[in-house]
SEROBA-745655 format. One record per residue (C-alpha): residue number from 1; residue in three letters; chain; x, y, z. Coordinates in nm, 2 decimals, m for minus. Example, Ala and Ser with C-alpha at 12.3 -4.5 7.8 and 13.67 -1.06 7.14 Angstrom:
[pt 1 Ala A [1.23 m0.45 0.78]]
[pt 2 Ser A [1.37 m0.11 0.71]]
***
This chain:
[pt 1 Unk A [0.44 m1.66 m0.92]]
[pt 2 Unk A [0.77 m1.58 m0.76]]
[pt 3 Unk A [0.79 m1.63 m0.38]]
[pt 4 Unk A [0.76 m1.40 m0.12]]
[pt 5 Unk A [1.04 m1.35 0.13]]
[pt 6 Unk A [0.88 m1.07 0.38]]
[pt 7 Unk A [1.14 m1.07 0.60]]
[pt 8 Unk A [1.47 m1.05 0.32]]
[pt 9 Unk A [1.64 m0.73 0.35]]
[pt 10 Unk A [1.63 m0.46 0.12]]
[pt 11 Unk A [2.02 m0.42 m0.02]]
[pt 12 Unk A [1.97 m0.09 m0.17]]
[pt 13 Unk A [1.82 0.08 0.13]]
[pt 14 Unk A [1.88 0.08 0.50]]
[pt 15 Unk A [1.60 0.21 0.73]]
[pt 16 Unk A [1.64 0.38 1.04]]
[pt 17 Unk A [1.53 0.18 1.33]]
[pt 18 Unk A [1.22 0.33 1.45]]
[pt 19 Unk A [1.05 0.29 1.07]]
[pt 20 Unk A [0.84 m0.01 1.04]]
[pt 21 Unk A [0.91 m0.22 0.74]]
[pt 22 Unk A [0.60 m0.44 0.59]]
[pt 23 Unk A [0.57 m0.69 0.27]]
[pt 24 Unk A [0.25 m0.60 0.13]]
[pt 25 Unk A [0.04 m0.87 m0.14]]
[pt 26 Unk A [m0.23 m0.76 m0.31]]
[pt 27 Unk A [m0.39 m1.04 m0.27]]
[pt 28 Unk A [m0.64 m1.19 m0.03]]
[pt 29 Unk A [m0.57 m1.56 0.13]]
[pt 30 Unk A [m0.93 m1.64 0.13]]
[pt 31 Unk A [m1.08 m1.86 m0.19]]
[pt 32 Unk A [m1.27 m1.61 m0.42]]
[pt 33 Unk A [m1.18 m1.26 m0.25]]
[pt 34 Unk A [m0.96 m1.03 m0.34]]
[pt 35 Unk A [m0.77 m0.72 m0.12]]
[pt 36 Unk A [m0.45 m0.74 0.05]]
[pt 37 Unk A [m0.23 m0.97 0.27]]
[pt 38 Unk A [0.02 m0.80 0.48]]
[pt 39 Unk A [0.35 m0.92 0.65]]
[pt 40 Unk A [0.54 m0.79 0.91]]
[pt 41 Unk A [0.93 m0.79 0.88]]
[pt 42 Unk A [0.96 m1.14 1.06]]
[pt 43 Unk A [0.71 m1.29 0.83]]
[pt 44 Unk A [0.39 m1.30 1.08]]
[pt 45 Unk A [0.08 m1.19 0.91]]
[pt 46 Unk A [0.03 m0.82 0.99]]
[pt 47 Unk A [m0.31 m0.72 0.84]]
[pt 48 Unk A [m0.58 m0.84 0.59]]
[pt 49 Unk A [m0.83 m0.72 0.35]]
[pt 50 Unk A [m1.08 m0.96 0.23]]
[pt 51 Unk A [m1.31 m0.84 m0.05]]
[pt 52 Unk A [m1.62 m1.05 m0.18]]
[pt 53 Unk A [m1.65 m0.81 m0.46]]
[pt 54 Unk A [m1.52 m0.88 m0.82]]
[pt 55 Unk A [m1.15 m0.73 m0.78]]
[pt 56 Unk A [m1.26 m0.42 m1.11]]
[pt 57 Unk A [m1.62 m0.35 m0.93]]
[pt 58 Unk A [m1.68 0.03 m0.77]]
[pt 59 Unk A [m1.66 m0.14 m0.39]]
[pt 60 Unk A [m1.83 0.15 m0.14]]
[pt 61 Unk A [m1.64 0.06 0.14]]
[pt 62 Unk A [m1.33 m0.16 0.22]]
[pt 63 Unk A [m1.20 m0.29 0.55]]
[pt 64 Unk A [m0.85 m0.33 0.70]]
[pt 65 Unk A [m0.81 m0.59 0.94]]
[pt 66 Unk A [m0.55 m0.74 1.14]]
[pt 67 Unk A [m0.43 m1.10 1.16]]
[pt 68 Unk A [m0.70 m1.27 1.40]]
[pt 69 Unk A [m1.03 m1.06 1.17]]
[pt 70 Unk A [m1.04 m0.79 1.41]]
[pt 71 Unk A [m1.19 m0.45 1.21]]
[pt 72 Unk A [m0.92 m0.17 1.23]]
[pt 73 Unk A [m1.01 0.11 0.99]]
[pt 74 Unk A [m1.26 0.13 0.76]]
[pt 75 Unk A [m1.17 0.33 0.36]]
[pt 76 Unk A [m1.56 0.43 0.25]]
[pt 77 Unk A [m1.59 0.60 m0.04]]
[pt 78 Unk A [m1.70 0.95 0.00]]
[pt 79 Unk A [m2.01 1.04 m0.31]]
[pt 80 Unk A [m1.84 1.24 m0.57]]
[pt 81 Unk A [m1.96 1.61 m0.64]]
[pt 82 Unk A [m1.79 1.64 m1.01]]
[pt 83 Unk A [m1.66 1.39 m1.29]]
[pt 84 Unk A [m1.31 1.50 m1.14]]
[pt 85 Unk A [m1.28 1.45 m0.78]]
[pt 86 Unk A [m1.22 1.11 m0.59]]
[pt 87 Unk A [m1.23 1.08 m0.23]]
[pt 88 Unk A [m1.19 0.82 0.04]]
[pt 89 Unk A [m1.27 0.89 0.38]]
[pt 90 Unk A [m1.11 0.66 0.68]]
[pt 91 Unk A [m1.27 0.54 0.98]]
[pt 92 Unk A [m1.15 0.41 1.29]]
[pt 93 Unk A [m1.29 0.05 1.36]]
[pt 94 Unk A [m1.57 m0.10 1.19]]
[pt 95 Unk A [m1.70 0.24 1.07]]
[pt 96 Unk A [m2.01 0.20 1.25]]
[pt 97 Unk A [m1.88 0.49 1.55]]
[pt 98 Unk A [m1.86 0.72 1.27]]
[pt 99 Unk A [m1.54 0.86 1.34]]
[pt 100 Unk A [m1.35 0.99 1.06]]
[pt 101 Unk A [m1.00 1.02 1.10]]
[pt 102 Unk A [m0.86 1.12 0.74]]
[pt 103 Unk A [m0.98 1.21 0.38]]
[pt 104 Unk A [m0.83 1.11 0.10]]
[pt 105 Unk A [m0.85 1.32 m0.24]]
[pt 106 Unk A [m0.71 1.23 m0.53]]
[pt 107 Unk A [m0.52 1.54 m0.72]]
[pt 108 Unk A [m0.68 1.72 m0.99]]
[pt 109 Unk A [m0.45 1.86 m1.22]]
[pt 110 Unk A [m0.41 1.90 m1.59]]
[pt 111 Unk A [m0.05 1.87 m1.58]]
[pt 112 Unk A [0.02 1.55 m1.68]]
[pt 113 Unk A [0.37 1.65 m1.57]]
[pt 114 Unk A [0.29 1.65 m1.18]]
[pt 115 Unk A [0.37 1.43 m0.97]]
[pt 116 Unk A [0.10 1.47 m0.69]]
[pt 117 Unk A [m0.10 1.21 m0.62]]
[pt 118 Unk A [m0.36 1.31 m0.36]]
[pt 119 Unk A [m0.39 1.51 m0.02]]
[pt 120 Unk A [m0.43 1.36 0.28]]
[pt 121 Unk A [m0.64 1.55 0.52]]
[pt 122 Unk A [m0.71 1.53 0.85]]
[pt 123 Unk A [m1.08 1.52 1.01]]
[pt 124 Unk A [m1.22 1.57 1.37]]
[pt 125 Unk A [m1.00 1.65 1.66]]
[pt 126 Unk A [m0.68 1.65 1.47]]
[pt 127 Unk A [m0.81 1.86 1.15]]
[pt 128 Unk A [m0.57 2.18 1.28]]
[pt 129 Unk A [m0.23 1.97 1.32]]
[pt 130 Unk A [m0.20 1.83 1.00]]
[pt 131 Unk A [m0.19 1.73 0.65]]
[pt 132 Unk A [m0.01 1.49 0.40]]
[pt 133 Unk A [0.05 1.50 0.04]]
[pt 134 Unk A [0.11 1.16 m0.19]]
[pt 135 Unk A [0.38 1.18 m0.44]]
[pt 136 Unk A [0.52 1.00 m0.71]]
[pt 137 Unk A [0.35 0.67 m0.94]]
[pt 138 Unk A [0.15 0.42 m0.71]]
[pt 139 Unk A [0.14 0.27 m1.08]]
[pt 140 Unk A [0.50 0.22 m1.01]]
[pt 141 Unk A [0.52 0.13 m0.68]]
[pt 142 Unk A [0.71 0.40 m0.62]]
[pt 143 Unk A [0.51 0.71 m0.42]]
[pt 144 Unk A [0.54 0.86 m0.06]]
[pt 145 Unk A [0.33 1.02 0.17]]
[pt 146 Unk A [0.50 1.34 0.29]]
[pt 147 Unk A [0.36 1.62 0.56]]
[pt 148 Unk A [0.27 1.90 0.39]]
[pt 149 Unk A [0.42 2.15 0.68]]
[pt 150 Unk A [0.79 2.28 0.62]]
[pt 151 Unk A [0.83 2.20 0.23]]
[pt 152 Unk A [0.71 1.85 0.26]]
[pt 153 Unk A [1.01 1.74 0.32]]
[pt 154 Unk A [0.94 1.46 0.60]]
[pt 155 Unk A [0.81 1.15 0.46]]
[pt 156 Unk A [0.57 0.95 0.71]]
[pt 157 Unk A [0.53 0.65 0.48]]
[pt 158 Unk A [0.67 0.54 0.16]]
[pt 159 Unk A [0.60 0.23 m0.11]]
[pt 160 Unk A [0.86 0.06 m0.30]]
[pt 161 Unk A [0.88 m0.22 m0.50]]
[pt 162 Unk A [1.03 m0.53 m0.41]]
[pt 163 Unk A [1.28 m0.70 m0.56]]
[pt 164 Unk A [1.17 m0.83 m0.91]]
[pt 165 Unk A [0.83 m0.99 m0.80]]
[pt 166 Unk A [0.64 m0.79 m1.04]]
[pt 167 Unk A [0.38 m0.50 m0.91]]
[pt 168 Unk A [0.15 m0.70 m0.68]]
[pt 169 Unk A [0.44 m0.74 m0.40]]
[pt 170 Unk A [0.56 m0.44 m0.25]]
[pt 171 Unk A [0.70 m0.30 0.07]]
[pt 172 Unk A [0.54 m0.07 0.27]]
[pt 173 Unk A [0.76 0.17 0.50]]
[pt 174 Unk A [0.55 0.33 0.80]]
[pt 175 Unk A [0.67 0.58 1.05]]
[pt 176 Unk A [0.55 0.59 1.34]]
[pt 177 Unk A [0.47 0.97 1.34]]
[pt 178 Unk A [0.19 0.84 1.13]]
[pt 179 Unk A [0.18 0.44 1.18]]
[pt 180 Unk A [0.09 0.14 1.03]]
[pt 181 Unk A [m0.25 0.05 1.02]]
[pt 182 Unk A [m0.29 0.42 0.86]]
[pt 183 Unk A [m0.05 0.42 0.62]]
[pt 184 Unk A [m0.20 0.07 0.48]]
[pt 185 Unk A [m0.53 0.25 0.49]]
[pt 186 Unk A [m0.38 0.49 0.26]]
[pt 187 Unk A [m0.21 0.21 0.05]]
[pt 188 Unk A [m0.59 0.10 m0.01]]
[pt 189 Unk A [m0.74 0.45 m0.09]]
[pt 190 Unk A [m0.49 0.47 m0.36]]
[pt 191 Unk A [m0.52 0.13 m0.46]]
[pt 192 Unk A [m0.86 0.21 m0.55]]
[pt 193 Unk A [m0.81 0.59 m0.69]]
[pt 194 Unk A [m0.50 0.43 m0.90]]
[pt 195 Unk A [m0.54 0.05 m0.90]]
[pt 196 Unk A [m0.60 m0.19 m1.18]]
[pt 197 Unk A [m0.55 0.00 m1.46]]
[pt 198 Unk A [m0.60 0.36 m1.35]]
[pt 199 Unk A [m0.40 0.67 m1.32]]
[pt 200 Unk A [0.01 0.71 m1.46]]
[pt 201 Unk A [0.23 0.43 m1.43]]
[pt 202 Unk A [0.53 0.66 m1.52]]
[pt 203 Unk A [0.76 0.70 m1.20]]
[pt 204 Unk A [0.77 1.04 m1.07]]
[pt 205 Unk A [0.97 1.03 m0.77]]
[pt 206 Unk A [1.33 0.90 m0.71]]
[pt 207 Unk A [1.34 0.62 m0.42]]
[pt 208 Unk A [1.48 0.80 m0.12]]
[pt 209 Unk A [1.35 0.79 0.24]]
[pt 210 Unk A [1.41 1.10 0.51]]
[pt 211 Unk A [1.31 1.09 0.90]]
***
């Protein structure tokens, strides 16, 4: 496998300074798991995800947490209603508070031409002040997460690939309108919506980022 350099710079693409720039692996450190292993842009392990299940089962629920083990959010899958519709709901913390901050759904279209993703919706106290949409080929490793107010022209998070590492390195760009423990919680709903297999690996969006 090629090596990981989470803290090279990106030549094609400078980011302005407030954006927080992460080298995400899908893969876990820990011996028979899979998930995710997250670096920050000096190289310092950012976040985990440590999965006992077999990396193609249907997991119900999948934790992000940060360097020292510590629960963050939790992505649960939400009981589909139709053969169509796919939605992950995160939780802040362990999940056990029940407090649902946002629901992921993925798109439903029979375009195969579109190049939405899924919406991104807000839940509880903040359900009137927002909503995201996901754009482009997480296939790819090339998709944003753009606020659906004014055109959708803001992007709050964005996933690129890296270099030539292949697709299981990848850089994750967070704002912090939207932050980073969230947008890596919406790095994981899509993972499992589009992962392994699923959903278009064609590239739908051109690699641009806008603040």
């Amino acid at each position: 496998m090629a090596k990981i350099h989470p803290n090279a710079a990106d030549p094609e693409q400078e980011e302005p300074p407030t954006v927080l720039v992460l080298t995400v692996w899908r893969k876990s450190l820990l011996f028979n798991c899979h998930g995710f292993t997250v670096f920050d842009a000096n190289g310092d392990l950012a976040f985990r995800v440590d999965c006992y299940a077999t990396a193609f089962s249907r997991r119900a629920e999948v934790v992000l947490m940060d360097a020292a083990g510590k629960p963050l959010l939790t992505v649960r899958r939400r009981k589909r209603l139709s053969l169509t519709q796919h939605c992950w709901v995160i939780y802040d913390g362990d999940g056990t508070t029940a407090r649902p901050l946002l629901s992921v759904r993925r798109h439903a279209s029979l375009r195969s031409s579109s190049k939405t993703l899924a919406h991104v919706t807000p839940l509880g106290s903040a359900a009137a002040e927002y909503s995201y949409v996901v754009e482009g080929s997480y296939g790819r490793r090339a998709c944003a997460v753009r606020d659906a107010r004014g055109g959708g022209a803001a992007v709050v998070a964005e996933v690129r690939r890296k270099e030539s590492v292949g697709d299981d390195v990848f850089r994750l760009v967070a704002d912090p309108r939207l932050g980073a423990p969230l947008a890596m919680g919406l790095v994981i709903a899509l993972d499992e919506m589009f992962g392994a297999g699923h959903g278009s690996a064609r590239s739908l969006l051109p690699r641009t980022w806008s603040v």
